[in-house]
C-alpha positions in Angstrom: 73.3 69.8 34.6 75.9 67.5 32.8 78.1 65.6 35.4 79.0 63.0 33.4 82.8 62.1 34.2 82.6 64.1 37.4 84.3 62.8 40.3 81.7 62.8 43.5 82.2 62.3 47.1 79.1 62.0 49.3 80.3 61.3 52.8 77.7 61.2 55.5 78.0 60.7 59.9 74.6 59.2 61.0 72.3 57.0 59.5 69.4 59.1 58.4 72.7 61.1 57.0 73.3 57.3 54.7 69.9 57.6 54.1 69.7 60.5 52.5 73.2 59.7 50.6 72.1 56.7 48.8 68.8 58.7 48.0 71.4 61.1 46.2 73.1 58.9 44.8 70.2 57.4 43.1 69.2 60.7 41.8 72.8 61.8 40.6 73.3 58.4 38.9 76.8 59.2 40.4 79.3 59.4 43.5 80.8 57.6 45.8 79.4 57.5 49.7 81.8 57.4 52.6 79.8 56.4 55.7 82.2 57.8 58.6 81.2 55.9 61.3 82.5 53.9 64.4 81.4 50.4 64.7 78.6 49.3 67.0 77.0 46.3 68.6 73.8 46.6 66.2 75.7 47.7 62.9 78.1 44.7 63.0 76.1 43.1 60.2 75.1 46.2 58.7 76.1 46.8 54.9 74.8 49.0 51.9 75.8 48.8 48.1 77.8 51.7 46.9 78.7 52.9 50.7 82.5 52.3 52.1 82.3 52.3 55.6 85.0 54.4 57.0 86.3 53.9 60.6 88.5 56.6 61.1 87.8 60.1 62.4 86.3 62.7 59.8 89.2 65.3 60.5 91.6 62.2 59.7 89.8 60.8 56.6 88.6 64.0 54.6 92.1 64.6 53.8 92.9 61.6 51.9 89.6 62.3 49.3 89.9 66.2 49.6 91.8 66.7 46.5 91.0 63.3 44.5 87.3 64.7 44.0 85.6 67.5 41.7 82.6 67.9 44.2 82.6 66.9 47.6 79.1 67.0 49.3 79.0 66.6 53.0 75.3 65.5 54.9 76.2 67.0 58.6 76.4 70.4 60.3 78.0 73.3 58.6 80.3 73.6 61.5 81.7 70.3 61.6 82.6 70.8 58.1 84.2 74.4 58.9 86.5 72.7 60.9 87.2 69.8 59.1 88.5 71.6 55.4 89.7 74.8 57.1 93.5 73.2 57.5 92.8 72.2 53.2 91.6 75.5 51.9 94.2 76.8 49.5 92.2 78.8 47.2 89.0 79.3 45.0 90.9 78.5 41.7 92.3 74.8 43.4 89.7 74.0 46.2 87.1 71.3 44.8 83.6 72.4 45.4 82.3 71.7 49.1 78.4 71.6 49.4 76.7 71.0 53.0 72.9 69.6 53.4 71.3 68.7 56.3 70.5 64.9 57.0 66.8 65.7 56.1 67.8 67.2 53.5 66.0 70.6 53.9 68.9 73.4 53.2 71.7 72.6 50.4 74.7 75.2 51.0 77.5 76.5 48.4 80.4 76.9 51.2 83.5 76.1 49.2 84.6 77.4 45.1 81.1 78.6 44.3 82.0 79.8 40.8 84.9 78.3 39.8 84.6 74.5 41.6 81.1 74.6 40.7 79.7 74.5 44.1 76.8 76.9 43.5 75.4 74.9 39.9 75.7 71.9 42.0 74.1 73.0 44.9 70.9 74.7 42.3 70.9 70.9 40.7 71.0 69.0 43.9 68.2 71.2 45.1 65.9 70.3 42.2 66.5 67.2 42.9 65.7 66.7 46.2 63.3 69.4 46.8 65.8 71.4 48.9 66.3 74.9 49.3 69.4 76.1 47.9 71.9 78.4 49.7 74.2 80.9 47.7 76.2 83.7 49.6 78.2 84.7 46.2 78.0 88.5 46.0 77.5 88.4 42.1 74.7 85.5 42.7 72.6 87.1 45.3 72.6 89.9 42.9 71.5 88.5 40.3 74.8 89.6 38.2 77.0 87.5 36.5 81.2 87.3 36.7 84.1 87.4 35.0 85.3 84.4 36.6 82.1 82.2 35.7 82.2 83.8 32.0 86.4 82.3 31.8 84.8 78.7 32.4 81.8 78.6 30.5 84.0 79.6 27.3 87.0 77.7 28.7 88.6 80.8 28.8 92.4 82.3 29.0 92.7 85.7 30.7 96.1 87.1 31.4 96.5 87.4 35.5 93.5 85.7 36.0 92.8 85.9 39.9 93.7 89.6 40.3 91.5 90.5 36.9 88.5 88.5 37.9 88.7 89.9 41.6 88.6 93.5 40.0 86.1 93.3 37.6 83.7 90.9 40.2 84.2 93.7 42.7 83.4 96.7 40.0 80.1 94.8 39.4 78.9 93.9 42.7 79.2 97.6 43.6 77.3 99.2 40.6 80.4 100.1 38.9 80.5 100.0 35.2 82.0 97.3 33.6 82.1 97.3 29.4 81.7 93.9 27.8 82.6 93.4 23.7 82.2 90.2 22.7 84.4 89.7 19.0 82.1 86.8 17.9 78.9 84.8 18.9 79.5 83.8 22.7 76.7 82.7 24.2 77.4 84.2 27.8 75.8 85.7 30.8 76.1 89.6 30.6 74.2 90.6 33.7 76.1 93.3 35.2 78.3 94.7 31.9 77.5 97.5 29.7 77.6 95.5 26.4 79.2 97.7 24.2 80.0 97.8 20.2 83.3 97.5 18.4 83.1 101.4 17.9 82.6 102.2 21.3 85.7 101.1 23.1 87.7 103.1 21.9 85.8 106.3 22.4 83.6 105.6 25.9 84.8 107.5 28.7 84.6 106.7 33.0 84.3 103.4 32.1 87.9 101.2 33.9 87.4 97.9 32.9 86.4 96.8 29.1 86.2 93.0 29.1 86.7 91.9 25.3 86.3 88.5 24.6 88.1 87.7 21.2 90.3 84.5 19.5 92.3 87.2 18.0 95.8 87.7 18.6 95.5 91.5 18.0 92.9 93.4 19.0 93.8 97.1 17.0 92.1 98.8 20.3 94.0 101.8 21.9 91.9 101.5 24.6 94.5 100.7 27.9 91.5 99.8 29.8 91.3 96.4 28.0 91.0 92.9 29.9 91.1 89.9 27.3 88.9 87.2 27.5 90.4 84.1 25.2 87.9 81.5 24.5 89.4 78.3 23.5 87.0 77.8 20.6 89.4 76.8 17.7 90.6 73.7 16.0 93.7 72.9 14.0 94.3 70.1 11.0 97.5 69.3 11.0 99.9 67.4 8.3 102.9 66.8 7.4 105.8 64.8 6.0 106.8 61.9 8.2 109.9 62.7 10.9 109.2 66.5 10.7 111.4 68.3 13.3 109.6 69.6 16.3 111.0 73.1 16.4 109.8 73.9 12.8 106.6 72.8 13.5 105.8 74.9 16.3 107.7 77.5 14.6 105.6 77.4 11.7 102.4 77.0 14.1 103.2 80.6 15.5 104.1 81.9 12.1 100.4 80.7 10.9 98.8 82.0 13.9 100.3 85.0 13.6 99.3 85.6 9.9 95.6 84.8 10.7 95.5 86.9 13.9 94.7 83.9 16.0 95.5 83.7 19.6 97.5 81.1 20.5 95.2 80.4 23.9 92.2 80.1 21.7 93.5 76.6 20.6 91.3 74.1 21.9 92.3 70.6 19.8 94.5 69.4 17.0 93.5 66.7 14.3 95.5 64.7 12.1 95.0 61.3 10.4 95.1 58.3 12.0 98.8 56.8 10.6 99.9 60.5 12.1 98.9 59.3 15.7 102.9 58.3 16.5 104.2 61.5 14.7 106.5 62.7 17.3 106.4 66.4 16.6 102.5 66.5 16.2 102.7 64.8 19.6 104.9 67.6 21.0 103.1 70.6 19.5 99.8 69.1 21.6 101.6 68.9 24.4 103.1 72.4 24.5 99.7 73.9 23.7 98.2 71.8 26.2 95.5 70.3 24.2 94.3 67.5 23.0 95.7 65.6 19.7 92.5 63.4 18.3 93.3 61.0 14.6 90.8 60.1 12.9 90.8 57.2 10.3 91.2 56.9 6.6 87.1 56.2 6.6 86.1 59.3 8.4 88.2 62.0 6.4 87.2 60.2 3.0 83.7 61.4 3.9 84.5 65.1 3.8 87.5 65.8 1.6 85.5 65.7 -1.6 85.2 69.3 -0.2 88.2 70.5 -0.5 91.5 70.5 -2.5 92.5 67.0 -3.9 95.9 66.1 -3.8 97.1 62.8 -5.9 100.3 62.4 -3.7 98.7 62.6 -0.4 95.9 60.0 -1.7 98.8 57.6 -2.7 100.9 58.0 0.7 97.8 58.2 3.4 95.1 57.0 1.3 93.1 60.4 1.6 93.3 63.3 -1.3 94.2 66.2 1.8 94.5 65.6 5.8 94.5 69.4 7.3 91.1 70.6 5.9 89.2 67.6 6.2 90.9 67.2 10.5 89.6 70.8 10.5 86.3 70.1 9.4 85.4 67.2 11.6 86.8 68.7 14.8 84.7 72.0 14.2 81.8 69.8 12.5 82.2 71.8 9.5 82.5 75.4 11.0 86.2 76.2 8.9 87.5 79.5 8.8 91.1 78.9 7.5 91.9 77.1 4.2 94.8 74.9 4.5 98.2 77.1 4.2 101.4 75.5 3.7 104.5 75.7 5.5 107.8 73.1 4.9 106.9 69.7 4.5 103.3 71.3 6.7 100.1 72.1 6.3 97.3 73.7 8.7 93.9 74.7 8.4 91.8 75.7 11.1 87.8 75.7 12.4 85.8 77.0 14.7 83.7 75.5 17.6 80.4 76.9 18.4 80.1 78.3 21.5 
């Protein structure tokens, strides 16, 4: 499991408890301990590396980290941990994963955002590494099934009334209901559970009430009204354009190129542009309004792929490179294009596609 970047609380109530923390923490190569624990006679001089002693009760201090954290993993009884997030629980797709063990370490249990938080992969990797037995009460888990809601995050995915979908099709699969699944490309997901079906077929299968399709497209052509989308953000955009390009055409010629390719607009994962592009105010914008990153990339990195495509002598002479949108294109997908540059007023896009 990668947890690089991942934001971990380990908060512990006895000693054998810190014990067991710093142990973790060694293993993890990651999070920070909270020893919740009045001061006493013999513990006045007491002090461990990594470990912020914290004086306050637990009901009083949890809710200053509750939020601020990814995982939080608690070494104490279930119960006192019941009653300590209860009054913080808003909901599966906001809650940061909770995980229990025992200060010996014997039992590791998934009791807060299983799927999405990732409580149960945490509580699975935590076991392995402390030769635990892991607890998971997820429905789709003890199963042995997968869900719609674990498929979303694994592809970074966009579906359209997310929480009442996923609790649908989750519920479908856990009792035996059947569940289609077409995926429009090469996703690497789990399909334990669906009835992986062919582009022919969903149109013409019957007693089957949910279809799960998981496409970039914009248009899917299906008549089938039993269709839930699955966006996976999997593709790239290069983007130029002349210097002081207003903001509205740009996004309005971003939709027009989308639409012409059949790309949906949730599939975007990153735009690229050239490095003297990085204060360009409506490339700035556009990655803001599609909620995705804008990466430049320099003069020296670009020069090393656009021999591949299209040279153009003016762009060479203004930027210093022979074409900007292809070669952006290129690096973020690492060479997977799809969509030769097209041109719009004063812009130019090109797209790629990431590997799932």
């Amino acid at each position: 499991m990668n947890i690089e970047n991942n934001k971990i609380a380990i908060i512990c109530i006895t000693q054998n408890g810190k014990n067991l923390a710093l142990k973790l923490q060694s293993e993890l190569k990651e999070g920070q301990i909270y020893f919740v624990k009045k001061k006493s006679e013999d513990e006045l001089q007491e002090s461990s590396k990594g470990v912020i002693r914290i004086y306050e009760k637990l009901k009083d201090f949890v809710p200053t980290i509750f939020n601020k954290y990814r995982y939080i993993v608690f070494i104490m009884a279930t119960g006192i941990v019941v009653r300590t997030i209860a009054p913080l629980i808003q909901s599966k797709f906001e809650d940061p994963a909770v995980i229990v063990t025992d200060e010996r370490g014997t039992n590791v249990i998934s009791l807060l955002s299983g799927h999405m938080g990732g409580a149960n992969e945490m509580t699975l990797y935590i076991s392995h590494l402390i030769g635990a037995n892991p607890v998971i009460t997820t429905a789709t888990d003890v199963n042995n099934k997968s869900s719609l809601d674990m498929m979303a995050k694994k592809l970074n995915g966009y579906i359209e009334n997310f929480r009442d979908n996923v609790l649908k099709v989750n519920s479908m699969i856990v009792n035996n209901k059947p569940v289609g699944l077409f995926l429009d490309g090469d996703y690497d997901v789990d399909t334990r559970g669906f009835k992986l079906l062919k582009r022919q077929d969903v149109d013409t299968i019957e007693n089957i009430e949910a279809i799960v399709v998981v496409s970039d497209k914009e248009n899917l052509n299906f008549k089938n009204k039993n269709i839930i989308k699955l966006v996976p953000k999997d593709i790239v955009l290069g983007v130029g354009c002349k210097r002081n390009i207003d903001s509205t055409h740009m996004k309005n010629s971003l939709k027009e190129f989308l639409h012409t390719n059949n790309i949906d607009i949730n599939s975007i994962k990153a735009i690229g542009s050239i490095e003297v592009k990085q204060d360009e105010q409506a490339i700035i914008e556009l990655a803001k309004y599609l909620n995705v990153p804008f990466n430049t990339f320099t003069v020296e990195e670009i020069s090393k792929v656009d021999h591949l495509y299209g040279k153009s002598e003016w762009v060479k002479k203004n930027v210093g490179v022979y074409s900007v949108a292809e070669p952006c294109a290129h690096l973020l997908s690492e060479g997977n294009m799809i969509i030769e540059k097209q041109k719009y007023t004063g812009i130019t896009f090109s797209a790629g596609r990431v590997n799932k």
